[in-house]
N, C-alpha and C positions, 0 to 999 in steps of 0.2 A: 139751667139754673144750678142743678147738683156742679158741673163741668166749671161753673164760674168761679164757686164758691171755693171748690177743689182747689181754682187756679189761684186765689187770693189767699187762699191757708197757706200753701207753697211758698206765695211770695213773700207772706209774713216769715216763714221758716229761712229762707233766704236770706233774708235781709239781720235778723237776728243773730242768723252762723257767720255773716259778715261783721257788724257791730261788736263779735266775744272781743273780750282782750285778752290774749294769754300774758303781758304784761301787768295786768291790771289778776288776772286768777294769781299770778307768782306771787305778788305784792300783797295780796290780800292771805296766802297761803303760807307766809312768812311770817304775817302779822299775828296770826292765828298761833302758830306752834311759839313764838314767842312769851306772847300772854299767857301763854299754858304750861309753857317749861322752865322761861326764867326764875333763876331763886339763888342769886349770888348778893351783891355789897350792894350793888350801884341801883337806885332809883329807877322803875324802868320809864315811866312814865309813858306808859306804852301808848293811850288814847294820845296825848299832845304829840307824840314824834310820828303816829299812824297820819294825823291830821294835816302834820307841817310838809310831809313826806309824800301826801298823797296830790296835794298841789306840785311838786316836784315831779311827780309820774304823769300828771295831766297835761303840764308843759313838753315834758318829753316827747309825748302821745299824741299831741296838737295836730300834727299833720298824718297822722295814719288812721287807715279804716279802721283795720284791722292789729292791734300794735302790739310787733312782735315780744316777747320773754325776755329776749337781751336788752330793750329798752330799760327795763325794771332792774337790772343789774348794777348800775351806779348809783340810784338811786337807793335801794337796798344796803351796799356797801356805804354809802354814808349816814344812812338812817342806824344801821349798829352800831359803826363808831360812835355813834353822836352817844349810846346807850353809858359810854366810859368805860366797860370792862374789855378788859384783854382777852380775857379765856373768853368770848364773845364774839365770831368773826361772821361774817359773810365769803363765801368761794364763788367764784365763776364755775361754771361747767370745768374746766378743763383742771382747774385749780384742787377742785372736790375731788377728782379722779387721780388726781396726782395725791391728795392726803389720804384718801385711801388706799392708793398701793405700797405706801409709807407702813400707814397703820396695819395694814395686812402681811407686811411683807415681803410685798411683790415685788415683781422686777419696773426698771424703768423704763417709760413709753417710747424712749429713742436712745441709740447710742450713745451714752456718755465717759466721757476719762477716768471717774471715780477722786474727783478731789472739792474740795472747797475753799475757797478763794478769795483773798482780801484784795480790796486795792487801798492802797495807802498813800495819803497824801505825801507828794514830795516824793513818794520814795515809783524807781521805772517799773512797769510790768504789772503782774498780779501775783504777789502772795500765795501761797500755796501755807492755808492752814491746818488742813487734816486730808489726810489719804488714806479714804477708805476700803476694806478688807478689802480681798477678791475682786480687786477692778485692774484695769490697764496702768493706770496708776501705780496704784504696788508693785503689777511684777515688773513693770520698768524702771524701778528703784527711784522712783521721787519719793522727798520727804518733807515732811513742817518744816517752813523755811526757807523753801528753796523757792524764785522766781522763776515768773517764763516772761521770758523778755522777747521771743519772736517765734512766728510756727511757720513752719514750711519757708523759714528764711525772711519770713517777711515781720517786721517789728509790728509790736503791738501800740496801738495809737496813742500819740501824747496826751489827747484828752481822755482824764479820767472817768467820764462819764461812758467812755466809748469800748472801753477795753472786753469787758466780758461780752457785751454783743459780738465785740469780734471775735471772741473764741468761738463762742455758740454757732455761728454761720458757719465756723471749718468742722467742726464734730461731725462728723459723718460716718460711712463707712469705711472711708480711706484711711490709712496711716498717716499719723500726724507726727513731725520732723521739730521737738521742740529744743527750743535754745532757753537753758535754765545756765541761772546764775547762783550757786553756792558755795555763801560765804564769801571766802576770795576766788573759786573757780568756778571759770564758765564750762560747760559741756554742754554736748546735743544726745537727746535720749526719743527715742522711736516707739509712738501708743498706736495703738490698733483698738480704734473705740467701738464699745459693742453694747449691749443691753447689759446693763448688772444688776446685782441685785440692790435693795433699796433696805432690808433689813440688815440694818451692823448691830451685833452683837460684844460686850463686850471682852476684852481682851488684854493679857497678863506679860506683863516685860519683866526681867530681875538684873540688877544692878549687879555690878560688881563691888561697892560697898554696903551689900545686904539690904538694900531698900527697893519692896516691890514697886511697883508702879500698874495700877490700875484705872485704864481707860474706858467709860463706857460713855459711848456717844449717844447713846438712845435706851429709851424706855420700852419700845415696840415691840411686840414680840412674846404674845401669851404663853405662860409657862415655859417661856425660854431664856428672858432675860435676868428672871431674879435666880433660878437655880444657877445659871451659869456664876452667876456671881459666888455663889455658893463652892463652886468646882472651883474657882478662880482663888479664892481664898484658903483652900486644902493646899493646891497646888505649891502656893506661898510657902504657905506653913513648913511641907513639907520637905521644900526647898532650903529652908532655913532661915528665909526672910526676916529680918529683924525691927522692919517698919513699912508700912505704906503707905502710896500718894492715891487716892483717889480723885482723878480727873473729871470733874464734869463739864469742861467747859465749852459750850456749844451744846450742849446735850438742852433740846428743846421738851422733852419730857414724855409723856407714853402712857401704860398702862400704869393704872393705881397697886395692883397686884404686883407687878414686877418689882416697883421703889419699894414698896412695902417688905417684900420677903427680901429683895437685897442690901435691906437695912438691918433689915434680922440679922444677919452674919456679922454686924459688930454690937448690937443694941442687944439682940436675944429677942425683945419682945419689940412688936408695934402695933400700930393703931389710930385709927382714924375715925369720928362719927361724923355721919353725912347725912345735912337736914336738908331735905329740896321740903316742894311744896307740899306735895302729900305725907309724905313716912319719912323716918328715921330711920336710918340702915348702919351696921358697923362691920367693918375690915382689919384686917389686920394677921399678922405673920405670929402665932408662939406654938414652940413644942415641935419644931420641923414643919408647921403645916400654914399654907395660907388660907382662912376661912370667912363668909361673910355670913351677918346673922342680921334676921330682920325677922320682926313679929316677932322676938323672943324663942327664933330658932336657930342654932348652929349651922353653919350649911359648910362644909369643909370642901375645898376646892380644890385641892393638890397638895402634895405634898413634895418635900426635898430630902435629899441629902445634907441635915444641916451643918452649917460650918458655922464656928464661931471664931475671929481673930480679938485676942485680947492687946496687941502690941501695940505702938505708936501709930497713931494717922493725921495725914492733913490732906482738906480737899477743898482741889482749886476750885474756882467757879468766877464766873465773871456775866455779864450782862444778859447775856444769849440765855444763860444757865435759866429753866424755867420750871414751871407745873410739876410735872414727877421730881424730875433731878432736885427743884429746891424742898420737895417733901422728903426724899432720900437725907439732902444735908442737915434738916432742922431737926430730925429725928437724931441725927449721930453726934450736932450740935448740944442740942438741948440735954442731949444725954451725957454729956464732958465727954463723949468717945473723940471727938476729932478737933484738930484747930482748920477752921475755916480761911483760907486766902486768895484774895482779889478784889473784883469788883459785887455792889451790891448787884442780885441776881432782878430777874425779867420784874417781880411782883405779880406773879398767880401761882404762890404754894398756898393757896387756903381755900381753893375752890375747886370743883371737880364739874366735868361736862360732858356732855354728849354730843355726839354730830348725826344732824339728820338731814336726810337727802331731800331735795324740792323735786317738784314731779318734773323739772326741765331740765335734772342734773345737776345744778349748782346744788352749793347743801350753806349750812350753819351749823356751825359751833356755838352750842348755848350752855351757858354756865348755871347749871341747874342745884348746884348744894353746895354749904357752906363748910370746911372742914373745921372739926372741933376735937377737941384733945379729952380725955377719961373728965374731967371734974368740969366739958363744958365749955372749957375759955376757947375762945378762937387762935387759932394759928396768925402769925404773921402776915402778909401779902409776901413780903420777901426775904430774904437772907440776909445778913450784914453781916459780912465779915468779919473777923476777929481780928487780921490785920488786911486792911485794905489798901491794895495795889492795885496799876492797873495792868494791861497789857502792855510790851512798848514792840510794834511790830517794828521797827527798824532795828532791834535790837535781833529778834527772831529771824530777819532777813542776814544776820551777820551772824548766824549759829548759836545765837542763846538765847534758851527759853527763861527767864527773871522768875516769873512765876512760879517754873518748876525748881529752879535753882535756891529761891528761897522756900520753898518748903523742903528741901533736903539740908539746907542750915537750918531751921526751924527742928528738923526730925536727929539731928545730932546732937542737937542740944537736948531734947527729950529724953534720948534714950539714955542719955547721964541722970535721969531724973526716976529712981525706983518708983516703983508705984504706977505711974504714969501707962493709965488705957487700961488701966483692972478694976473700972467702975464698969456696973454695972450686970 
């Protein structure tokens, strides 16, 4: 009798570790951290989209005993979108792993050239729009601009949809044989792709008519990226520079520390209050130091070498430009420090977030507090330019940047104008 009973608890136990769903724990483990960290613009309306979402995961689940974790992943991804915020995403496993060795730093999970890449309607190949530091890229002298029109001799495919996958399949180990077209000259230039790193920090070019040029592609990079910025603008100075460009453009955004203190260098002071659900927290960059206070305490977090540029500035930005980078502009905007030109930027400079990881790897980005300015008001969603252009890459594919080229007529006209960039 004891031996039967044994046999039947068992079978119960069985059949129970059969029926889990780890699709159904994700989905339910998602729903949870949602309701409890969201605190941005958009309605979450968390019960109605748990409910509409969870008929979605039962379908999925139909035919499985047992239904795996990746089932719950499309589902997921469409259950945040539906939420409307940006700063809001869902990542797959592989995805999450990839924005955190972003945010960390780190290097990259496979071989790659170190560029970034348009493809443009009408126009042959792919674009080549930034080449970054310390890759195979740079030391084999590609530039913004230039096209690869074939690798290894073989042309890249007519349909546009096709073309980056076919890069992707040749990045390997091996040497890659590419045919770029710049400007009016074609040439073939020899990459040797390997792991690089994934942190680009910014960096300082100087003109030969006294106008620095400041490119930072990223906000990543704790207590790295805003002193540099800092050094970056000594540098200037002490060069003689008589104006700059600050480029964001592509610059997807990073830590809130970083824009903050590399805002300081032309603003002096900044700051930021962040209402999530529970507390009110404040940041912000003055006196050399970046500090964050909550409960009505100081808590100082680093310090810099500060630099302060009082000269003329304009800063590009264009669509891509997002989250930190449009916190960086609105600060130097708002402050008459810089004329802004391009396109309006992403729409998430007024939210700040966190990403947390799901117990299967995949994670979320949840926009957990609202950014508020000293008296209170809300920050913008986005940027607007002061003069609005857009990109024109076929112009970039023929040797010139428009966007850069009008802010340096933009910046000759200022510097006829005394006064100009000594607010503040």
């Amino acid at each position: 009798m004891l031996k039967r009973g044994f046999w039947g608890f068992g079978l119960l136990l069985w059949l129970g570790l059969g029926l889990a769903s780890p699709a159904q724990d994700l989905f339910d483990e998602a729903n949870r951290l949602l309701h409890t960290y969201y605190g941005g613009f958009a309605q979450l309306r968390a019960e109605e989209l748990r409910s509409k979402y969870q008929l979605e995961l039962d379908k999925a689940c139909a035919q499985e005993v047992a239904c795996p974790a990746q089932r719950a992943h499309p589902v997921l991804h469409a259950l945040v979108s539906e939420i409307g915020d940006r700063h809001t995403r869902y990542f797959t496993p592989e995805e999450y792993a990839e924005i955190q060795r972003r945010l960390s730093g780190g290097n990259s999970s496979r071989p790659q050239l170190g560029v970034q890449l348009q493809v443009v309607p009408g126009l042959e190949g792919l674009l080549v729009v930034e080449v970054l530091s310390e890759t195979p890229a740079e030391e084999a002298g590609l530039r913004r601009g230039d096209r690869i029109l074939a690798i290894n001799g073989v042309p890249l495919p007519l349909a546009e949809a096709e073309r980056l996958g076919f890069l992707r399949e040749r990045v390997g180990e091996a040497p890659l044989t590419l045919t770029i077209q710049r400007a009016q000259v074609r040439l073939q230039v020899v990459l040797y792709p390997r792991i690089i790193p994934l942190r680009q920090l910014p960096k300082l070019s100087l003109r030969p008519d006294g106008v620095a040029v400041l490119r930072i592609p990223s906000f990543s990079g704790y207590q790295q990226v805003g002193p540099r910025i800092h050094t970056l603008v000594q540098q200037a100075q002490l060069a003689g520079a008589r104006a700059m460009v600050v480029d964001l453009r592509n610059n997807g955004g990073g830590l809130l520390s970083e824009c903050l203190v590399g805002a300081g260098a032309f603003v002096g002071e900044t700051y930021r209050r962040l209402q999530d659900n529970l507390r009110v927290s404040e940041q912000g960059y003055q006196d050399g130091y970046y500090y964050y206070r909550a409960g009505g305490r100081d808590r100082p977090q680093y310090q810099v070498a500060a630099a302060r540029w009082s000269g003329p500035v304009v800063v590009l930005v264009n669509e891509r430009t997002a989250s930190c980078a449009e916190y960086f502009t609105l600060d130097l905007q708002e402050n008459g420090r810089a004329l802004v030109v391009g396109q309006p930027t992403a729409g998430v400079g007024n939210t700040a977030t966190i990403f947390l990881r799901l117990s299967d790897g995949s994670g979320l980005q949840i926009t957990t507090a609202k950014a508020q300015r000293k008296d209170g008001s809300f920050y913008p969603e986005r940027v607007i330019p002061d003069l609005i252009l857009a990109e024109d890459w076929q112009a970039l594919a023929e040797g010139r940047d428009l966007l850069l080229e009008k802010a340096l007529e933009l910046l000759g006209g200022l510097q006829e104008a005394p006064g100009y960039g000594l607010k503040g």
